[in-house]
Phi, psi and omega in degrees: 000149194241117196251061188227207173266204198296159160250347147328083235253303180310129175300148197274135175282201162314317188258347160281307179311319181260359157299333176293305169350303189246019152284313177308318165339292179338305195270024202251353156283130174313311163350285184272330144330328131359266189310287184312322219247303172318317186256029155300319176331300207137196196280151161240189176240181176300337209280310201265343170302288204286313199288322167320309186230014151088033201222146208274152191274334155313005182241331155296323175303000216255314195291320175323319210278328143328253183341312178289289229286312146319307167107032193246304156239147176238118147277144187254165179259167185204088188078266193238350153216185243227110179284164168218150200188133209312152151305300177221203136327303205300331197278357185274298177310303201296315137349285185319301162286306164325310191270311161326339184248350158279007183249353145309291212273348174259014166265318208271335190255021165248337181285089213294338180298339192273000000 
């Protein structure tokens, strides 16, 4: 993974800018940045979710279902509930650069040389 730009050279249409859009929204709640940065681990059900990050699980249940609608996480079922787990590598990268570039940008403005 590359922590550099697009190799995707072409302009973004009306309608990619705004699925991006409103995947970033997504992630611009702690809440689910949470959620999502756990089940980097691997898959859980909700219940082990809500106990991860400190949050009632009818309030994790509510963000999944954000996140499933997004295309961000997906679930299988596994007896009487539902396990969850990031959608592929990509929301993992996209974590992954999101938290590299804020740890770029809190070096570079501790760095007196910049």
């Amino acid at each position: 993974m590359g922590h550099g730009v697009s190799s995707d050279a072409r302009p973004a249409t009306e309608a990619e800018v705004a699925r991006v859009a409103e995947t970033l929204r997504a992630l611009s709640t702690p809440s689910r940045l949470r959620i999502l940065l756990h089940l980097v681990a691997g898959p859980c059900a909700a219940g082990e979710i809500a106990t991860a990050v400190e949050m009632e699980q009818s309030a994790v249940s509510h963000q999944l279902r954000i996140l499933r609608q997004l295309g961000l996480v997906v679930a299988t079922r596994s007896g009487r509930s539902m396990r969850y787990r990031l959608y592929d590598d990509h929301v993992a990268q996209l974590l992954d650069e999101a938290r590299y570039h804020v740890e770029h940008l809190r070096l570079r403005a501790a760095d007196p040389a910049s």
